[in-house]
C-alpha positions, 0 to 999 in steps of 0.5 A: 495529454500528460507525459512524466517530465523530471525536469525541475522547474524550481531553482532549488536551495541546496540541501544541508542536511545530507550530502547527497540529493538523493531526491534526484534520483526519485521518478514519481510517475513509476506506476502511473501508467498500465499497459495500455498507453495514456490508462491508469488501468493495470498500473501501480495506482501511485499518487503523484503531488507533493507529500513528506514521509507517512505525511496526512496530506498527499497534494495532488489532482482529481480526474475523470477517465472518459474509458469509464469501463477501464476507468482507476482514479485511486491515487487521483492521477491519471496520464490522461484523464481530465483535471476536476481539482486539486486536492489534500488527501489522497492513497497511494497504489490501492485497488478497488473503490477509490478513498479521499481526493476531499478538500480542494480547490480548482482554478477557472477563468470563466463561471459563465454558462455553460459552466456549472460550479456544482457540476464538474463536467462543466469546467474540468480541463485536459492537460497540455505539454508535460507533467512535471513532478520531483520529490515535493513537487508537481506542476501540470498547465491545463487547457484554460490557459492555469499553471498549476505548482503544488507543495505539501507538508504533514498536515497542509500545503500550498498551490501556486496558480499562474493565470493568463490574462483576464478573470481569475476563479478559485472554486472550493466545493467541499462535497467534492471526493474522487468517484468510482465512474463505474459506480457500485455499493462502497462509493464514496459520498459526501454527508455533510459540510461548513464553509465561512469565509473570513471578512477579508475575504482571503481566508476560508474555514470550515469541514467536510464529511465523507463516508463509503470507499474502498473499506465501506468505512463510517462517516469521518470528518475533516477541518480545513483552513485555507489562504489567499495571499492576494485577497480576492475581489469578491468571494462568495459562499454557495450551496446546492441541492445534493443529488449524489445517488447515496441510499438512505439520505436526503438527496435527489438523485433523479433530478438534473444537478441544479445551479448553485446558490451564491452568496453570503460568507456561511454555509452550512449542509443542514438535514438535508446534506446540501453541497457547500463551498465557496468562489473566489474571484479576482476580477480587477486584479493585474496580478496574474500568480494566485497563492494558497496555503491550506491547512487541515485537521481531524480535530478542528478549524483551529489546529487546520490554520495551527498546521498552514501557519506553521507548516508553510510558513512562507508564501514562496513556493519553493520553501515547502519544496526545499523542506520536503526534500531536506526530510525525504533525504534525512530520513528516508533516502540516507538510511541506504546510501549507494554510490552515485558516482559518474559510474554508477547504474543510474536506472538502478538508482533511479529504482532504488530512491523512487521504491523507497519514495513510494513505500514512506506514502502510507500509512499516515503518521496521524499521531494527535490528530486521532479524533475518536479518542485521546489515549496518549498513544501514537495513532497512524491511518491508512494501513491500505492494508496489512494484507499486502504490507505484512509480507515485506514491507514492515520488515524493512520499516523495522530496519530503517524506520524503528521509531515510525515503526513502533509508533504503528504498532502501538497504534495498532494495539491502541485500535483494539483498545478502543475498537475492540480489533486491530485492524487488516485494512484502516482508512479514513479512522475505520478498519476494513477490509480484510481480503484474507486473514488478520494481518496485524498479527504477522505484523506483531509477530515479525516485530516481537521476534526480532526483539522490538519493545520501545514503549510496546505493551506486549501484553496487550498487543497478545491479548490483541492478537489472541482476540484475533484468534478466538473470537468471531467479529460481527457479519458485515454482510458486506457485498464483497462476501456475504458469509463473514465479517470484512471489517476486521478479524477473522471472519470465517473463525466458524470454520477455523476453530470448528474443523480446522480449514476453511470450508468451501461450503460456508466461506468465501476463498477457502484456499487462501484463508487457509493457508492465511489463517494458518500463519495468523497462529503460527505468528500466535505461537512465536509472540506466546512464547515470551507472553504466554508460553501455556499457549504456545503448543496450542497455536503451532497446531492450530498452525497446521491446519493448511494440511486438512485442505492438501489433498495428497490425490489432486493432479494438475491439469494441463501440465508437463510434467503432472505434479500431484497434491495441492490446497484443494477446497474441502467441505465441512463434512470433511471431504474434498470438493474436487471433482473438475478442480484444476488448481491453477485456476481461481475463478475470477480470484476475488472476494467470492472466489476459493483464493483471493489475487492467487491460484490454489497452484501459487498458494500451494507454495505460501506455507512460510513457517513449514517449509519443511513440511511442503517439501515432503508433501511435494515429492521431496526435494527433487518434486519441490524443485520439479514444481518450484522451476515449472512455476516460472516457465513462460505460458505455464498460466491457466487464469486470464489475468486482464489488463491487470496481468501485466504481461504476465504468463507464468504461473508466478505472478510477481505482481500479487503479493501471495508469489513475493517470497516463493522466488526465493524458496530454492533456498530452502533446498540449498540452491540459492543460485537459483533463487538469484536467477528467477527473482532477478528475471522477475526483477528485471522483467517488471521493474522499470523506470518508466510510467508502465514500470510496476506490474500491477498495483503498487499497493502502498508501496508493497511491490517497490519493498519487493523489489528494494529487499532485491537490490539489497541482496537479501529477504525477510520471511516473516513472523521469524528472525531469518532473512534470506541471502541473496545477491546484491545489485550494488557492490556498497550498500551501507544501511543504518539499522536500529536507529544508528547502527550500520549494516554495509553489505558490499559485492565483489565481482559484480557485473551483468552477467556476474551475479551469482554468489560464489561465497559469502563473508558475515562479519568477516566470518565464511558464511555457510548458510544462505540465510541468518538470523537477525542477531547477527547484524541487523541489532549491532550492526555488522558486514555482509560480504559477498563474492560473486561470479557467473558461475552457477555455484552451489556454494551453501553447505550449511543447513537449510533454512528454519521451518519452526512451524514443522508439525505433521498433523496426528503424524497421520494422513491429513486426508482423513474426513474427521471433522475434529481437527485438534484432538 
């Protein structure tokens, strides 16, 4: 059984390129735990090993639940599951069907039956005493008696093995990736692999392909060079009948998983997908600490040993993890620097660094190492996905990471150059999937507004956009949904160009690519006005195609009081489907559900460009904020939730990306006090630091932004230059914005129950306004200063927040059943 232990175990050199260790305050098992003690299940999914900032390796372990039915192995780690080893690449905080845990090792002190090297139930291992883990660093010890330590650098790593007494075995099978124990249609499965051991017998070289996972993604490929320090007394290559149940390969999936055949310094997978890999033994040796260094690369063997040389230039273990540490706090942790005195919240500070840790996991910084083409360009992987990052997380990557930001946007336009689609999701050099709309429009949207260019070509990253917008994307047929494409676009544009909505007739989630679709254009119509302004007026009607699918006439159910209007799914023909429809209840919210991670009731609120708009629809003011204060009453939930639900009974589900911003939504009605009050509840309520400390997957960092943007007192709405005030939970935050200018946002009076905003000072002008544009501060650098107390206060005279997406379809009933949307 494995328990989260920060105590370093490394004497680390003091770090010189920040004052501050900040590291020190990152917890790494945040999320690792979900509400049933010792299951991943309903937790954040995170990785947890030895990564540097959007590094392509993430060094961490594979296991093995034995609760197959509850079983999450995404990011590799789990509390308790068995160890079946130790691999380079690895996602963080995603769902669904698990992607990578390829290229690894796993030490054994025995080979002898009943062990089987091809079958891992045959030697992995429980873990006992306590994990260990800090920025760069992880140390598990296994049942057999192994200590394991792992470092990791960008494109290598490196593992320390402390062995007990007697025989000592390093296994590397190359077929070896992290499993869905459920099984399903979009497993992954190993395709082909080379091993060569070099004549001293202490260095190994070679490539394993994959395909499958989560985003049903094409074959890719990767190159490894790995390293003994000691050489081994013996080291043999193997290879083994493949008997993965993969359709349409060669294998044997009705057989028993064979013995493997050992010996030679080559293997290779051949036509009929054979498993290869490699044993390396030290028999004869006293020694009993084993080191590795292993390298990889989409390219080749050469550049995988280029990266281990370079990398881990040192077989001290605690060199890598003092690099790692040195560029954690240089370039991530110092760009919002708080106090750390003696009297300063160290749980804050522990939920402020660990957030930032795991929001620079993903994407993965692949620039060079793009082995589908070679355009010069910066190339990133692991956008897993837009459709949880988009909301807020970019926006703080445009704060406090612009170069890495640029560099993903101009990967995102390099990826329609060649492949014809930005994508949602991407992984493993593949786009897919998209759960709602097409994302990366947002993404360049939020960056064109607040005035990004660089090296951005805005004319192609329209026309990008545009072909989001015009043109349908092939149908995948993919099991998720059988109606439309999920690799990439829009994939129910049938629908949205024809009638304006989303069918419930001829498209899965009606409800949420409605509303998503609608902000897709809406993104269109911001970026047309300095590319294309011919366009603009085009795109901010399209953008108001959520109206076609609000039926004025739908009541909730079960409900005190009863609110009337909702997103309601609407057929083809024009008319509403619903007889029976209960808006706070999606079915199981998935894939072929009408919302996706939602209900219809929470979706109701997602309409960030046309606030305005809403607000009518929902009775005026008083109706908005009658509706608005029911979401966040306790046991107000209709859907069953699961494990996943992480003890949550509201209607607001903090935990799923669709509710981010609709805390702050009182802003648009000038009672931010209230925005300060429900979103520090949500704060406070599922946000810990502890295993069980994020209410549900961290999904690449999404939540952990959500709950930074709330520490500092401030929130973005994308696609637009405004960011929302809030109420800081540090009185110093300095910031370094666009690249090295400062943004020092400070809190007067603030205290336990003093977090209400009195007044506010920007740039040392009264502020009147709860929001501002990012003009202000966010380009030059500027002063936030807040004043804050216990009192309820409304303290905004100014006007409410933009809704540059006001348009009141035809300025006539949107209940109308014509099928022609845009006339």
């Amino acid at each position: 059984m494995a328990f989260r232990s920060l105590a370093p175990l490394l004497t680390l050199a003091p770090l010189v390129l920040c004052q501050v260790d900040y590291s020190q305050y990152v917890n790494p098992f945040i999320g690792s735990e979900g509400p049933i003690p010792g299951q991943a299940f309903g937790g954040g999914d995170i990785f947890v090993g030895g990564a540097v900032p959007f590094g392509v390796v993430k060094l961490g372990i594979d296991t093995y639940e034995a609760n197959r039915s509850i079983s999450t192995l995404n990011g590799g780690y789990t509390p308790n599951g068995n160890v079946t080893a130790i691999s380079m690449m690895h996602e963080s905080g995603t769902g669904g069907f698990p992607k990578y845990g390829v290229i690894p090792q796993m030490p054994l002190t025995t080979v002898a039956a009943p062990v089987n090297i091809l079958d891992n139930q045959t030697y992995w291992q429980s873990r006992v005493g306590n994990d260990t883990a800090r920025v760069g660093y992880f140390k598990m010890a296994l049942a057999n008696g192994v200590a394991v330590e792992l470092s990791g650098a960008r494109h290598a790593g490196i593992i320390q093995y402390s062995f007990p007494t007697g025989d000592k075995h390093v296994l590397v099978d190359v077929s070896h990736y992290l499993p869905d124990e459920k099984g399903g249609y979009s497993v992954q499965n190993y395709q082909d692999g080379q091993i060569h051991i070099a004549d001293n017998g202490s260095v190994y070289t070679g490539y394993g392909t994959y395909g499958g996972g989560w985003n049903e993604g094409a074959p890719f490929t990767v190159f490894f060079c790995g390293e003994f320090e000691q050489p081994p007394d013996d080291a043999q290559t193997f290879r083994g009948r493949n008997t993965d149940q993969t359709a349409r390969f060669h294998t044997f999936s009705n057989e028993p998983i064979p013995q493997a055949e050992l010996g030679g310094n080559s293997r290779s997978a051949g036509h009929l997908h054979d498993r290869v890999g490699a044993l390396f033994t030290w028999n004869n040796s006293d020694a009993l600490v084993i080191r590795s260094r292993v390298g990889i690369s989409f390219i080749s063997e050469d550049k995988a040993c280029a990266f281990k040389n370079s990398e881990v230039t040192s077989w001290d273990l605690n060199d890598t993890v003092t690099a790692a540490i040195d560029e954690w706090n240089s370039d991530v942790f110092s760009n919002i620097k708080v106090d750390t005195g003696d009297s300063a919240n160290r749980t804050n500070l522990v939920l402020l660094y660990s957030s930032l840790y795991f929001m620079h996991l993903m994407p993965s910084d692949r620039t060079g190492e793009n082995p589908l083409w070679d355009s010069g360009e910066p190339y990133w992987d692991d956008f897993y996905t837009l459709w949880d990052t988009f909301r807020n997380t970019i926006s703080l990557y445009h704060l406090i990471q612009p170069q890495a930001y640029e560099g993903q946007i101009r990967a995102l336009i390099d990826i329609w150059r060649y492949e014809g689609y930005m994508p949602d999701g991407r992984s493993g050099n593949y786009n897919g999937l998209v759960q709602g709309g097409s994302n990366a429009d947002n993404v360049l949207a939020d960056a064109y507004v607040k005035g990004l260019r660089g090296a951005i070509n805005w004319t192609d990253g329209y026309a990008a956009m545009v072909k989001n917008a015009e043109v349908l994307p092939y149908n995948t047929f993919s099991l998720d949904d059988l109606t439309g494409s999920t690799k990439e676009g829009r994939g129910a544009l049938y629908d949205w160009l024809e009638v304006g909505y989303i069918s419930v007739d001829r498209s899965g989630r009606c409800i949420s690519r409605t509303v998503e679709y609608a902000l897709n254009d809406f993104a269109l119509s911001q970026v047309a006005r300095g590319e294309a302004s011919e366009d603009v007026q085009k795109y901010l009607r399209r953008s108001a195609g959520w109206q076609y699918s609000w039926d004025h006439t739908v009541q909730s159910v079960n409900t005190t009081p009863v609110f009337s209007g909702f997103m309601t799914p609407k057929y083809a023909n024009g008319t509403f489907n619903s007889t029976g429809y209960n808006p706070a209840l999606c079915g199981e919210c998935e894939w072929s559900a009408i919302s996706y991670e939602a209900t219809p009731f929470e979706y109701s609120f997602v309409i960030p460009h046309d606030v305005e708009t809403l607000i009518d629809f929902m009775g005026g003011i008083s109706g908005f904020e009658s509706r608005l204060d029911y979401i966040f009453k306790p046991n107000t939930t209709q859907q069953d939730l699961g494990a996943n639900g992480a003890g949550i009974d509201t209607i607001m589900n903090i935990g799923n990306e669709p509710d981010f911003a609709t805390p702050y939504l009182y802003n648009y009605i000038n009672k931010q006090w209230k925005s300060v009050r429900q979103s520090r509840a949500l704060a406070y309520q599922f946000f810990k630091d502890a295993n069980y400390g994020v209410p549900g997957n961290s999904d690449a960092g999404a939540l952990n932004s959500w709950l930074i943007w709330q520490m500092l007192g401030i929130y973005p709405i994308v696609t637009q230059p405004v960011y929302l005030l809030e109420s800081p939970w540090f009185s110093d935050i300095n910031i370094t914005v666009n690249y090295n200018k400062t943004l020092r946002i400070t809190a007067s009076n603030l205290g336990p129950d003093s977090f209400y905003v009195q007044s506010v000072k920007i740039n040392g002008k009264d502020w009147k306004r709860n929001w501002f544009e990012h003009e202000d501060i966010m380009v030059r650098g500027g002063t936030i200063e807040f004043v804050l107390g216990s009192n309820q206060t409304i303290w905004e005279t100014g006007d409410v927040p933009p809704s540059p997406g006001h348009l009141i379809i035809n300025g006539t009933s949107v209940n109308s059943t014509s099928s022609t949307a845009f006339p």
